[in-house]
N, CA, C and O atoms as a GROMACS GRO file, in nm:
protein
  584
    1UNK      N    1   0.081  -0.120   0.000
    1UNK     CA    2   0.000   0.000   0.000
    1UNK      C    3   0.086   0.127   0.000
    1UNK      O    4   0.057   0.214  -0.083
    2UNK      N    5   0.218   0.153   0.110
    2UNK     CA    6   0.286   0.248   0.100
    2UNK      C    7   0.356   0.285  -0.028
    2UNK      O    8   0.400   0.396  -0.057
    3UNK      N    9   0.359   0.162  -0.108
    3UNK     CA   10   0.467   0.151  -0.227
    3UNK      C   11   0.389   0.255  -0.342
    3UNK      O   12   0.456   0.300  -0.436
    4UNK      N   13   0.242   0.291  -0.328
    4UNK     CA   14   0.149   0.351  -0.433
    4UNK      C   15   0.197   0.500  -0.398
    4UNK      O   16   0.194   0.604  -0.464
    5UNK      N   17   0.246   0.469  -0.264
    5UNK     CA   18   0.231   0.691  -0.265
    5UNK      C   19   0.417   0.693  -0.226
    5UNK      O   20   0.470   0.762  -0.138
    6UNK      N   21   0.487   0.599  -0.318
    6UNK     CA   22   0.644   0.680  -0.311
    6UNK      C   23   0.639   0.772  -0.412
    6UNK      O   24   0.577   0.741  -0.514
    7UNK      N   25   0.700   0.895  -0.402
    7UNK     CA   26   0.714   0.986  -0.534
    7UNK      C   27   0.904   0.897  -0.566
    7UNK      O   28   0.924   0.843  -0.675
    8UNK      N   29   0.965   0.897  -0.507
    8UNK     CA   30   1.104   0.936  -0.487
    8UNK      C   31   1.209   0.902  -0.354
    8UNK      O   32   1.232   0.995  -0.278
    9UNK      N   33   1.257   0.801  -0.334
    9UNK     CA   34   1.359   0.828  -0.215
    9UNK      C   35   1.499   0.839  -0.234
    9UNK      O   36   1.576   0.747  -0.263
   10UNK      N   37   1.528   0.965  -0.216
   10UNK     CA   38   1.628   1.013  -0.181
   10UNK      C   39   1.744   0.996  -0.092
   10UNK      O   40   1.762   1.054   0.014
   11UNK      N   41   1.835   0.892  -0.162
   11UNK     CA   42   1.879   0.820  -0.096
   11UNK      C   43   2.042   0.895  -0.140
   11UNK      O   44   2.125   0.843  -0.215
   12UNK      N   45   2.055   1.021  -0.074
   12UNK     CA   46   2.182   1.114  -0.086
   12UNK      C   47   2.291   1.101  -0.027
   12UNK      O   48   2.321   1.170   0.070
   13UNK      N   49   2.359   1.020  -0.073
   13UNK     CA   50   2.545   1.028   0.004
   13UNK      C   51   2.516   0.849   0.068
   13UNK      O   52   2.570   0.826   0.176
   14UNK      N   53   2.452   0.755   0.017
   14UNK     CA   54   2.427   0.668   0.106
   14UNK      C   55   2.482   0.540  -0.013
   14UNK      O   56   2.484   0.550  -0.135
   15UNK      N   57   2.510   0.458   0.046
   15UNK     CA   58   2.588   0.326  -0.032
   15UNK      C   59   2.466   0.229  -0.072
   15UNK      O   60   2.419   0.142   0.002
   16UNK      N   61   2.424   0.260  -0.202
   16UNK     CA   62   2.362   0.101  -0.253
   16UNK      C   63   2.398   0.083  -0.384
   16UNK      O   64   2.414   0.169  -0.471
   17UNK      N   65   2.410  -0.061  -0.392
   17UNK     CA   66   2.492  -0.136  -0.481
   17UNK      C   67   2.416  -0.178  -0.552
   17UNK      O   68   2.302  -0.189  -0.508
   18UNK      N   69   2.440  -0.219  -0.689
   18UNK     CA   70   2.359  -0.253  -0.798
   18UNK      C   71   2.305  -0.385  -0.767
   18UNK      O   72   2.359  -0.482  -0.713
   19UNK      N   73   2.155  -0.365  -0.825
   19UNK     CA   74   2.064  -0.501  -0.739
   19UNK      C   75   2.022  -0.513  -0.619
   19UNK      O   76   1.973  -0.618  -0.580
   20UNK      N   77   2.038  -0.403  -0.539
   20UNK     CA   78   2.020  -0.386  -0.371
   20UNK      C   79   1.875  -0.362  -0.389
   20UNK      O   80   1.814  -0.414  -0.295
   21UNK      N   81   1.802  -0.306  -0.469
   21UNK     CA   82   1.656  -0.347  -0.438
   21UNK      C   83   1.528  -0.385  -0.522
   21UNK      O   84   1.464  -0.333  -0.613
   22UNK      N   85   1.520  -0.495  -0.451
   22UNK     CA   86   1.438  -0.611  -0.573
   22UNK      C   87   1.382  -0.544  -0.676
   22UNK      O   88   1.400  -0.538  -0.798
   23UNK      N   89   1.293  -0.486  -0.582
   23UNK     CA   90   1.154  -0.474  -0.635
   23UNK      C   91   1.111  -0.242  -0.670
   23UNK      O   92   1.008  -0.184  -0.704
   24UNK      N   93   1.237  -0.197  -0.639
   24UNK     CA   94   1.207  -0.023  -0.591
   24UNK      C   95   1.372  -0.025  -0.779
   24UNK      O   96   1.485  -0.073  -0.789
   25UNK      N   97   1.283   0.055  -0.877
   25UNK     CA   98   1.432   0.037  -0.966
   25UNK      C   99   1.454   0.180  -0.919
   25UNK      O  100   1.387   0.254  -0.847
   26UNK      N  101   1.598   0.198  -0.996
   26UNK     CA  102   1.681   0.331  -0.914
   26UNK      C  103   1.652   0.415  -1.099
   26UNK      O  104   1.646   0.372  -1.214
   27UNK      N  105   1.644   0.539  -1.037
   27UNK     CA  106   1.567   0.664  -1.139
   27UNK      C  107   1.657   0.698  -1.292
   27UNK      O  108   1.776   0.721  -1.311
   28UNK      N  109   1.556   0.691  -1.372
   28UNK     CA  110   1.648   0.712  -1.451
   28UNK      C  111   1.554   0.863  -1.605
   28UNK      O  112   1.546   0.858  -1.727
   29UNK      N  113   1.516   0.943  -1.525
   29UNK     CA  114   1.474   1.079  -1.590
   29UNK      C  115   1.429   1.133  -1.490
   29UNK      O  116   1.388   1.080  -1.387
   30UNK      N  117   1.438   1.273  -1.526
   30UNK     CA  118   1.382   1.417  -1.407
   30UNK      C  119   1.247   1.342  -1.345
   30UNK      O  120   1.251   1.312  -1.225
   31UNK      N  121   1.127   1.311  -1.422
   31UNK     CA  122   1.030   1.324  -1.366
   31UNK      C  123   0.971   1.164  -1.337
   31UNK      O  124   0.853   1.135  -1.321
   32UNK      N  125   1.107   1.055  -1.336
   32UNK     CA  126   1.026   0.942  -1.262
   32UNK      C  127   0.972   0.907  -1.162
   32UNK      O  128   1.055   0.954  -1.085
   33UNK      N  129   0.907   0.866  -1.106
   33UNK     CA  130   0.849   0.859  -0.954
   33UNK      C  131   0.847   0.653  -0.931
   33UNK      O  132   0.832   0.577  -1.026
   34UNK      N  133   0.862   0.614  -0.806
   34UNK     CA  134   0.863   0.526  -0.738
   34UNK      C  135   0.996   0.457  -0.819
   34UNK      O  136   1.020   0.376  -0.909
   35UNK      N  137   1.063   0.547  -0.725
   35UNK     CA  138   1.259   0.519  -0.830
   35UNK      C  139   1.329   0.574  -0.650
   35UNK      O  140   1.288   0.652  -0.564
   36UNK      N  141   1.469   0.471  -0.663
   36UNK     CA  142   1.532   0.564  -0.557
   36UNK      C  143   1.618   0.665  -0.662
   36UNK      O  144   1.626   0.657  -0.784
   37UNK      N  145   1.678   0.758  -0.576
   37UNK     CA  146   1.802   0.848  -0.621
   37UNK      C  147   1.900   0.822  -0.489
   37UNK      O  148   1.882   0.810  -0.368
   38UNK      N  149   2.035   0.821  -0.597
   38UNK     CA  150   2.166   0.782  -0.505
   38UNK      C  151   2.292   0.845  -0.553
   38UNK      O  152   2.291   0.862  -0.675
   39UNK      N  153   2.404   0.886  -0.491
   39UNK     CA  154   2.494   0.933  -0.547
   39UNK      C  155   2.589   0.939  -0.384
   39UNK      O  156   2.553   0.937  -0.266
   40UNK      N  157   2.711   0.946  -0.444
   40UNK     CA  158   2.820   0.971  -0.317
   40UNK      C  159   2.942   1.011  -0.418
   40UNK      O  160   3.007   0.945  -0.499
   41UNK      N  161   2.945   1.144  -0.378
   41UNK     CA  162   3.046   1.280  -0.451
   41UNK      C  163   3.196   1.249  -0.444
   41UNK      O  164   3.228   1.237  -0.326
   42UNK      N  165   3.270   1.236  -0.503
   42UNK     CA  166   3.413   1.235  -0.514
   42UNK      C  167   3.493   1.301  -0.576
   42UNK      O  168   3.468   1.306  -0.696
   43UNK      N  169   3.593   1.362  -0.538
   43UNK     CA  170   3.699   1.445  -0.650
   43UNK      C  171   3.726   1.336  -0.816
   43UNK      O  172   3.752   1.216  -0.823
   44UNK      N  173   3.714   1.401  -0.888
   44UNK     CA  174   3.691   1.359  -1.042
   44UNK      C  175   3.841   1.265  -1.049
   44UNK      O  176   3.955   1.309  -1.064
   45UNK      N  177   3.798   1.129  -1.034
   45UNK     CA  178   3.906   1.066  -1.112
   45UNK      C  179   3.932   0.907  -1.020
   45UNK      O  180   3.981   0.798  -1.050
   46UNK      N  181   3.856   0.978  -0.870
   46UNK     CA  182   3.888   0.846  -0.791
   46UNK      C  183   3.861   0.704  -0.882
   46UNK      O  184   3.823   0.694  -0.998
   47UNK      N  185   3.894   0.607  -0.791
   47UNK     CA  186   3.882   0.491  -0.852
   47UNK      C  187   3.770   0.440  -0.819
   47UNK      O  188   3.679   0.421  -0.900
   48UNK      N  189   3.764   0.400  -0.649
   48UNK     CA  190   3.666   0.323  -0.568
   48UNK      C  191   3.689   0.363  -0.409
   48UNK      O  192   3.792   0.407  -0.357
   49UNK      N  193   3.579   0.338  -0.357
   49UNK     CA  194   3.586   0.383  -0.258
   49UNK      C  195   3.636   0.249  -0.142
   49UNK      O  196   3.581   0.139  -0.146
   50UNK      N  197   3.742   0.281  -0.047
   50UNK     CA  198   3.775   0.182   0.012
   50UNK      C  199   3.714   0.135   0.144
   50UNK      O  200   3.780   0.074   0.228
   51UNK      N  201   3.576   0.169   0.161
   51UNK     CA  202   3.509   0.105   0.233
   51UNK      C  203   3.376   0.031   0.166
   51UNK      O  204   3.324  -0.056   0.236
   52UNK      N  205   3.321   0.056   0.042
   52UNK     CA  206   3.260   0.042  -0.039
   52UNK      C  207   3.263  -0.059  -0.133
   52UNK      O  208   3.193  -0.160  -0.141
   53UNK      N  209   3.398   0.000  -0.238
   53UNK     CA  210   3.458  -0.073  -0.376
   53UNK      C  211   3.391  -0.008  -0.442
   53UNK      O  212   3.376   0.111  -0.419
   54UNK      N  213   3.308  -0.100  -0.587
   54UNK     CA  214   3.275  -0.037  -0.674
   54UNK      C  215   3.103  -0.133  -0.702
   54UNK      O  216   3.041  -0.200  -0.620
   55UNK      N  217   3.079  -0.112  -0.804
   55UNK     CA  218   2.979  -0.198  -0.861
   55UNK      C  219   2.822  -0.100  -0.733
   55UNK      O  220   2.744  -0.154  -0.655
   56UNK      N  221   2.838   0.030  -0.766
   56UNK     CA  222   2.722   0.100  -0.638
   56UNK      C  223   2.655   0.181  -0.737
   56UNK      O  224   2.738   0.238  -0.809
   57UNK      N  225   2.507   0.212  -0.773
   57UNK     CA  226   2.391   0.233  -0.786
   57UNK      C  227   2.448   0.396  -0.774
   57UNK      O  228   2.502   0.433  -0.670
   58UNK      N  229   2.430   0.501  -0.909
   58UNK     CA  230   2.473   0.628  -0.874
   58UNK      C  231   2.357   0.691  -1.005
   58UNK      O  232   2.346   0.660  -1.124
   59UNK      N  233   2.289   0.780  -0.929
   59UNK     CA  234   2.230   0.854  -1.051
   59UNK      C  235   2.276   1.040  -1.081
   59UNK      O  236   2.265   1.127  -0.994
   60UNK      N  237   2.312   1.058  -1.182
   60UNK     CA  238   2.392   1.196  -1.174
   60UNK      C  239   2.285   1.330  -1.124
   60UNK      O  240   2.186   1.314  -1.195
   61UNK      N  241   2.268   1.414  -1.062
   61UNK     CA  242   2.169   1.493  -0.988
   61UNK      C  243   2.204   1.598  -1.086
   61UNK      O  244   2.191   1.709  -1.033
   62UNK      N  245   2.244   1.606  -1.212
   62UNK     CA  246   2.232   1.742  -1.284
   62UNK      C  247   2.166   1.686  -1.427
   62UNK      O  248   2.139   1.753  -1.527
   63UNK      N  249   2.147   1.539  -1.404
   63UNK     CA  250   2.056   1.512  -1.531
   63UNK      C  251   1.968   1.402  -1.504
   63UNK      O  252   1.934   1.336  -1.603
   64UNK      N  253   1.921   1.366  -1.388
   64UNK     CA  254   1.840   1.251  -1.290
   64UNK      C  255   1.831   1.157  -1.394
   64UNK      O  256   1.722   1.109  -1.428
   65UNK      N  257   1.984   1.114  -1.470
   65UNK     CA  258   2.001   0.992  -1.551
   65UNK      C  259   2.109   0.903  -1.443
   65UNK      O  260   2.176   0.940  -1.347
   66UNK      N  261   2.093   0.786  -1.502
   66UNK     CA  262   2.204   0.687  -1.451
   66UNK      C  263   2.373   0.641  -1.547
   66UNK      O  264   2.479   0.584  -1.518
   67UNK      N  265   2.317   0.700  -1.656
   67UNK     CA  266   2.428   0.708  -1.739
   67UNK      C  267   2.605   0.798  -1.711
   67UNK      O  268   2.633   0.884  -1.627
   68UNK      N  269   2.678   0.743  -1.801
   68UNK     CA  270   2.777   0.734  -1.757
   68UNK      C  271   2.807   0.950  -1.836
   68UNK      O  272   2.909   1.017  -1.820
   69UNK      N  273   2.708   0.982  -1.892
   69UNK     CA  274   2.751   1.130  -1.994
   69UNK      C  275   2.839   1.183  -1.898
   69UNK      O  276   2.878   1.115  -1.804
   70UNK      N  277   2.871   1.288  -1.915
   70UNK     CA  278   2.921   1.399  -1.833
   70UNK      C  279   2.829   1.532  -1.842
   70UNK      O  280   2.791   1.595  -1.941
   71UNK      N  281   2.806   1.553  -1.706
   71UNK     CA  282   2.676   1.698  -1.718
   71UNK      C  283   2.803   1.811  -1.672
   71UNK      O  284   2.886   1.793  -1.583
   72UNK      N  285   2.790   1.916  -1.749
   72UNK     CA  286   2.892   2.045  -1.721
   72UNK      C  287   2.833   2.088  -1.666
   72UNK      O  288   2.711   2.074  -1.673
   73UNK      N  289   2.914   2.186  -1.561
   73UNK     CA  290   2.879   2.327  -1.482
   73UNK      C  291   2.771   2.381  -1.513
   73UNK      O  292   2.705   2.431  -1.423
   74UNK      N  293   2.723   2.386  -1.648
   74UNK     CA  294   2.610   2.485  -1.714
   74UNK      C  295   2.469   2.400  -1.610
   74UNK      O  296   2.409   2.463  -1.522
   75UNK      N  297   2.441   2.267  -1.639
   75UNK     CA  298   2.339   2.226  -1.587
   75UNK      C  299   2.328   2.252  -1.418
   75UNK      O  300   2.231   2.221  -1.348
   76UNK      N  301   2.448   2.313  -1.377
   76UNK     CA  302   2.412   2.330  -1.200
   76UNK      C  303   2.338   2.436  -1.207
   76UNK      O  304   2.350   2.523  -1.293
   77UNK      N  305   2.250   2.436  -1.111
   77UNK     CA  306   2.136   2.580  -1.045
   77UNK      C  307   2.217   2.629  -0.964
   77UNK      O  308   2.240   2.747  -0.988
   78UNK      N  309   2.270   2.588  -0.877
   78UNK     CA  310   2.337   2.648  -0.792
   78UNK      C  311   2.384   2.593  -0.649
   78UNK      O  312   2.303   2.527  -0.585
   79UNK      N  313   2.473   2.611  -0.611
   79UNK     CA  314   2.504   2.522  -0.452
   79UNK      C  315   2.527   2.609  -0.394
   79UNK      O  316   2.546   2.717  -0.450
   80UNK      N  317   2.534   2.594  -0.268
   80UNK     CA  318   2.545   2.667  -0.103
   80UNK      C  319   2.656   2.617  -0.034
   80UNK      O  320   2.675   2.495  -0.039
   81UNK      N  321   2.712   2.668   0.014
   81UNK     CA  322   2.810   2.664   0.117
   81UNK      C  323   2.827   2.613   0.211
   81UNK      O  324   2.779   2.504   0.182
   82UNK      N  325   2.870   2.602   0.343
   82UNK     CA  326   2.839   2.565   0.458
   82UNK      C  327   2.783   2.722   0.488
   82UNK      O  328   2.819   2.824   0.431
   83UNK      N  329   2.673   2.706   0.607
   83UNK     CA  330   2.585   2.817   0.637
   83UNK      C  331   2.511   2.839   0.552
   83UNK      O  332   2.424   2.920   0.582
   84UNK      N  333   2.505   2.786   0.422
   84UNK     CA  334   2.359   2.811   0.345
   84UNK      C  335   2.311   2.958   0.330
   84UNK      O  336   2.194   2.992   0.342
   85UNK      N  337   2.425   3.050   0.301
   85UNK     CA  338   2.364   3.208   0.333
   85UNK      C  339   2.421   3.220   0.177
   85UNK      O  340   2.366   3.317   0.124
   86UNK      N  341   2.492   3.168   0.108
   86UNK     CA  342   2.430   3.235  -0.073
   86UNK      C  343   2.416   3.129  -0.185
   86UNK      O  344   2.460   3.014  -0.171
   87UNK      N  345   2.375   3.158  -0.259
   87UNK     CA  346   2.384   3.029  -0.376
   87UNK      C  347   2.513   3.088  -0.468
   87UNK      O  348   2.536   3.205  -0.496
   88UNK      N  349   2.573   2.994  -0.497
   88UNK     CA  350   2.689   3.015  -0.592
   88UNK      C  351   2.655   2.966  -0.751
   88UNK      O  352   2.594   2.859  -0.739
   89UNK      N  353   2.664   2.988  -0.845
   89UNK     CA  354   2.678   2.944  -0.977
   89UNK      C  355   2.844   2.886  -1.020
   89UNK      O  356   2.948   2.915  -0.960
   90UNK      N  357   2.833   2.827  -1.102
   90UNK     CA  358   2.927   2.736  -1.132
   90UNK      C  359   3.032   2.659  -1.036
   90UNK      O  360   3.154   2.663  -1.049
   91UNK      N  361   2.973   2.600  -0.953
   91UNK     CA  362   3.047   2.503  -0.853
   91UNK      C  363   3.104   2.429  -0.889
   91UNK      O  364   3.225   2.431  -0.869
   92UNK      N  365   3.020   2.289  -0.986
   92UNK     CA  366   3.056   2.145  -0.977
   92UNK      C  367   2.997   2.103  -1.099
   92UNK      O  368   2.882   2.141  -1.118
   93UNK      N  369   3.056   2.025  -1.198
   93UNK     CA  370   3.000   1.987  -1.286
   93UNK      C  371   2.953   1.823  -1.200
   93UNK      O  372   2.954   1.811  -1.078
   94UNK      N  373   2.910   1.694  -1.310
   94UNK     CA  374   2.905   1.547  -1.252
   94UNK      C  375   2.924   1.447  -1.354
   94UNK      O  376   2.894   1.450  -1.473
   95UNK      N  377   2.989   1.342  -1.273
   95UNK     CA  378   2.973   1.215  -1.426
   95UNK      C  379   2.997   1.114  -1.313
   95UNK      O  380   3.060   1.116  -1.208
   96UNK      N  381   2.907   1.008  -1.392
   96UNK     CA  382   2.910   0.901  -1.308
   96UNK      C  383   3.068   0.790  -1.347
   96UNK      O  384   3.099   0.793  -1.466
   97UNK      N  385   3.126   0.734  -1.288
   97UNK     CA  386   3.211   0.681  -1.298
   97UNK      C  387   3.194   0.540  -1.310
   97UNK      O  388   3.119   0.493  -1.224
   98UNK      N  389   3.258   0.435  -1.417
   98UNK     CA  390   3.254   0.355  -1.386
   98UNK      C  391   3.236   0.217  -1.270
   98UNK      O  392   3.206   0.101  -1.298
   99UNK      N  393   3.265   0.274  -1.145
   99UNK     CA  394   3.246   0.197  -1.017
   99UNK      C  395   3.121   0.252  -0.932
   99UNK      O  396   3.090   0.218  -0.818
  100UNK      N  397   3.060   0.342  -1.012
  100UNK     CA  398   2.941   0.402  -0.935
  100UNK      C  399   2.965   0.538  -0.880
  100UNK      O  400   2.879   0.625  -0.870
  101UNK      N  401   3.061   0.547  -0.854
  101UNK     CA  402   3.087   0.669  -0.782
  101UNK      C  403   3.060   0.843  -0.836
  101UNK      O  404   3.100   0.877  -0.948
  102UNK      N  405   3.003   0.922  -0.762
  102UNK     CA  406   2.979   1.055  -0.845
  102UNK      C  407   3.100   1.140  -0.847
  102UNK      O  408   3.161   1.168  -0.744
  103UNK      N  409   3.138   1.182  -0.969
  103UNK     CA  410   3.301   1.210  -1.011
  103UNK      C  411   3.297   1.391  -1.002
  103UNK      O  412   3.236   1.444  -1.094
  104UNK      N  413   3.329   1.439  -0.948
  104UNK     CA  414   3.296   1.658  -0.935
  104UNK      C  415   3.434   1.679  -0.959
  104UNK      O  416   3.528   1.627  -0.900
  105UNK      N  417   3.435   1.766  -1.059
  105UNK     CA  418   3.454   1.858  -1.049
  105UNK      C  419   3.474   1.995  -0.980
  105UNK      O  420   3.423   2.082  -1.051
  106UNK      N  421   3.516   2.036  -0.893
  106UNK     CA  422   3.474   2.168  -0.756
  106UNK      C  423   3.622   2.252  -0.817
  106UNK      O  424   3.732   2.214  -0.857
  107UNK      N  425   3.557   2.379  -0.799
  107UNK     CA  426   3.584   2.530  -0.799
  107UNK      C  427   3.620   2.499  -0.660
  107UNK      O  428   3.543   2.436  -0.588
  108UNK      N  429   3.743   2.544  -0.615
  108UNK     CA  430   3.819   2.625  -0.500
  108UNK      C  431   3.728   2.704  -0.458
  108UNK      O  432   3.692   2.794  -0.533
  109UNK      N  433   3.684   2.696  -0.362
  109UNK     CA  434   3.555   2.820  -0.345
  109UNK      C  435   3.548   2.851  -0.220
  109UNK      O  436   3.534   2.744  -0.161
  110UNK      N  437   3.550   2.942  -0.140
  110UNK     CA  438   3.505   2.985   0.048
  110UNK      C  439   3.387   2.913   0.043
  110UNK      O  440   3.294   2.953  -0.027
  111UNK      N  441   3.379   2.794   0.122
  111UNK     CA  442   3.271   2.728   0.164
  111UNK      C  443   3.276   2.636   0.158
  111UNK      O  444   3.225   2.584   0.256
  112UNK      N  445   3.340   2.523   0.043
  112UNK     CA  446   3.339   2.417   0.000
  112UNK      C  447   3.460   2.358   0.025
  112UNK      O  448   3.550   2.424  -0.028
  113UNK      N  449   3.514   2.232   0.101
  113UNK     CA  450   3.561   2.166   0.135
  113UNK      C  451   3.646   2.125   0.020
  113UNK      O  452   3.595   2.098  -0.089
  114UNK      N  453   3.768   2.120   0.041
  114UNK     CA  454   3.863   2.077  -0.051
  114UNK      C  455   3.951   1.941  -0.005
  114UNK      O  456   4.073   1.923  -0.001
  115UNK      N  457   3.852   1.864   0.024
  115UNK     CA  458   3.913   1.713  -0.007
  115UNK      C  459   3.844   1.605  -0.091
  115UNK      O  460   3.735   1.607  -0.148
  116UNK      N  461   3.938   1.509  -0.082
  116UNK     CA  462   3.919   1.381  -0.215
  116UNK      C  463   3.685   1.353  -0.214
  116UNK      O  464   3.589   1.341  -0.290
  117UNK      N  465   3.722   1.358  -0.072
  117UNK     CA  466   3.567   1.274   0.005
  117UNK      C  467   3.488   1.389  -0.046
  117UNK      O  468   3.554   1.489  -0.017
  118UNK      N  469   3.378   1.425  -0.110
  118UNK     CA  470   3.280   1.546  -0.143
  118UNK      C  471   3.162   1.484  -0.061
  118UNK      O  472   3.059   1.549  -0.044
  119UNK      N  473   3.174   1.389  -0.022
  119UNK     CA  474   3.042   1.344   0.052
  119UNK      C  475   2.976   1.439   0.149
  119UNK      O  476   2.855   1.458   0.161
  120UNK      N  477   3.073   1.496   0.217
  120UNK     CA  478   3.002   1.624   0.318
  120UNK      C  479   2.917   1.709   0.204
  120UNK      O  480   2.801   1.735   0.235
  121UNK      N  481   2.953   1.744   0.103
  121UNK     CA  482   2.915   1.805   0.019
  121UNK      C  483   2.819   1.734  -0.057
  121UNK      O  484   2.760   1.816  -0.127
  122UNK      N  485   2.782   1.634  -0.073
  122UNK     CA  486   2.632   1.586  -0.149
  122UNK      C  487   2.505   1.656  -0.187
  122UNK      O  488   2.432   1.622  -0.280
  123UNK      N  489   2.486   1.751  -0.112
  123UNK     CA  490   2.385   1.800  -0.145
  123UNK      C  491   2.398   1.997  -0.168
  123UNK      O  492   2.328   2.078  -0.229
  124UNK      N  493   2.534   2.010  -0.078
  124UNK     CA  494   2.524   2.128  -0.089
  124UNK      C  495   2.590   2.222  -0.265
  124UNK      O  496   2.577   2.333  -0.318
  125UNK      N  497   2.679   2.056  -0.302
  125UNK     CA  498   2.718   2.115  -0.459
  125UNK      C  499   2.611   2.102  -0.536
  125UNK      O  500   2.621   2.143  -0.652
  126UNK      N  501   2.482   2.042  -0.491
  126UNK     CA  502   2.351   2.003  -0.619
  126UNK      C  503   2.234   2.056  -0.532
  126UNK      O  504   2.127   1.995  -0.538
  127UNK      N  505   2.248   2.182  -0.437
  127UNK     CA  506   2.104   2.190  -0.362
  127UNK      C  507   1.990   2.266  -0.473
  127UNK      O  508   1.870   2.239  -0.476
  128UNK      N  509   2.050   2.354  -0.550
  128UNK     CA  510   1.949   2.380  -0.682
  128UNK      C  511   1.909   2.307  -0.732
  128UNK      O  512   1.791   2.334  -0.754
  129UNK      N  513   1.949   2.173  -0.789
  129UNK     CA  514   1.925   2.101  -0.870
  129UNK      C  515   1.802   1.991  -0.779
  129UNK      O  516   1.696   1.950  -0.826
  130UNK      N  517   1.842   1.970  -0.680
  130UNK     CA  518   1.734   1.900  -0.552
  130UNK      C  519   1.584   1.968  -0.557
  130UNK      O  520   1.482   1.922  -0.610
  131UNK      N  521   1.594   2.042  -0.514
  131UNK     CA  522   1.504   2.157  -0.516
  131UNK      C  523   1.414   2.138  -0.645
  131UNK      O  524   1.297   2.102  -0.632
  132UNK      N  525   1.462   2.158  -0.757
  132UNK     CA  526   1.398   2.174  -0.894
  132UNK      C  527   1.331   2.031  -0.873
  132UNK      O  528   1.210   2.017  -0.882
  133UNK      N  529   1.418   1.926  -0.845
  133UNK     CA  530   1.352   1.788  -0.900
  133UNK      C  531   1.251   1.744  -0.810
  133UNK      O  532   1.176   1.658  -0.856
  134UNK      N  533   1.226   1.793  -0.664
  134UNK     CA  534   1.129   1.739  -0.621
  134UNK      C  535   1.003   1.828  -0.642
  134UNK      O  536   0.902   1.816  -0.573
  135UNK      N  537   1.013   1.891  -0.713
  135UNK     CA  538   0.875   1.971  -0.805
  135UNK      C  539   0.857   1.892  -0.849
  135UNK      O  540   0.769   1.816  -0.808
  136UNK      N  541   0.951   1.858  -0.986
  136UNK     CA  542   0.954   1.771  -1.074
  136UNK      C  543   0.852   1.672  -1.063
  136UNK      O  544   0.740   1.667  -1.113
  137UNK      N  545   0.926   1.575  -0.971
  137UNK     CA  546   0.905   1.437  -0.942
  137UNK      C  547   0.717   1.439  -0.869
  137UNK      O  548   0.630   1.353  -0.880
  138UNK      N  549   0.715   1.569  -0.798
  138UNK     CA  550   0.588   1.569  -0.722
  138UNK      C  551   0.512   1.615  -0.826
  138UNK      O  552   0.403   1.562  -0.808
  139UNK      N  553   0.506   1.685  -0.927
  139UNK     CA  554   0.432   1.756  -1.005
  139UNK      C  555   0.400   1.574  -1.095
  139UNK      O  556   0.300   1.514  -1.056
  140UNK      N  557   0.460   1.528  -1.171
  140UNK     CA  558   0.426   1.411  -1.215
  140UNK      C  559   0.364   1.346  -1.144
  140UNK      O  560   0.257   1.295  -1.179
  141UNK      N  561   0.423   1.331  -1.013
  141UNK     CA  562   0.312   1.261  -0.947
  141UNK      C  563   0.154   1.258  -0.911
  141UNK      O  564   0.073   1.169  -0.886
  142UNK      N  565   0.151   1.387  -0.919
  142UNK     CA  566   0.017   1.426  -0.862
  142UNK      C  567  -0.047   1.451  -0.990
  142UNK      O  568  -0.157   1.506  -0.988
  143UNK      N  569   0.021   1.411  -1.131
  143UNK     CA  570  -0.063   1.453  -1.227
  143UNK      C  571  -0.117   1.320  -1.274
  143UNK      O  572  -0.213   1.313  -1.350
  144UNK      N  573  -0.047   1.208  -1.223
  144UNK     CA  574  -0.043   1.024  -1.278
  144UNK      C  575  -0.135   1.010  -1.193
  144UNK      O  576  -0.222   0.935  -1.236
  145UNK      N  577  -0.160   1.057  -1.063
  145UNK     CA  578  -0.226   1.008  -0.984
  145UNK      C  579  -0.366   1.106  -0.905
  145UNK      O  580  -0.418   1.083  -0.796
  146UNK      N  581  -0.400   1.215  -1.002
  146UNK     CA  582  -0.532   1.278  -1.012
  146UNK      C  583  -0.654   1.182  -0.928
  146UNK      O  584  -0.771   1.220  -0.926
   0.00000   0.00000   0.00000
């Protein structure tokens, strides 16, 4: 019964691996609904993560595809800082990496953490892009399900 009213779970900075859930598939366009979303941010180039590995469930948050493209800077709305007091333009581009992992790009920037791990950063390099999609995702929803 709960499974009729998922729009979306948002499953941000969190480890699931391909095939981790039977029956829930993981999102693959802006406006799918009863899909998870997943991603865990890394400086562009890592390999795998060594508590992890590879073979992990990543959907890119600047094009709510699962594909491997590369989305540029242009597609960010905008990210926030720590303190959340401005939105920045051109932060972080994304590409999913072969082992799952979300590959950034980051601008040197006052606010943003400059190590390998972007995971602190999950949401604050894509909080525009968050924002937009759960319109998105809710607006479809509520239009499939009138």
């Amino acid at each position: 019964m709960l499974r009729k009213k998922l729009i979306a779970a948002y499953l941000i900075g969190g480890w699931i691996r391909k095939n981790e859930f039977k029956n829930i598939p993981v999102c693959d366009s802006p406006t799918q609904t009863d899909c998870v979303i997943c991603w865990n941010s890394r400086e562009w180039g890592m390999k795998t993560d060594k508590y992890w590995g590879s073979n992990l469930e990543c959907v890119n948050p600047l094009t709510w595809r699962s594909d491997t493209a590369l989305a540029p800077v242009t597609l960010n709305l905008g990210s926030v800082p720590y303190g959340f007091k401005r939105i920045d333009m051109g932060i972080a581009d994304a590409k999913i990496s072969p082992t799952g992992l979300l590959w950034v790009h980051k601008k040197n920037t006052k606010g943003y953490r400059c190590i390998p791990n972007y995971h602190v950063l999950d949401y604050n390099l894509f909080w525009m892009n968050i924002r937009e999609n759960v319109k998105q995702r809710t607006d479809a929803f509520l239009k499939r399900n009138k």
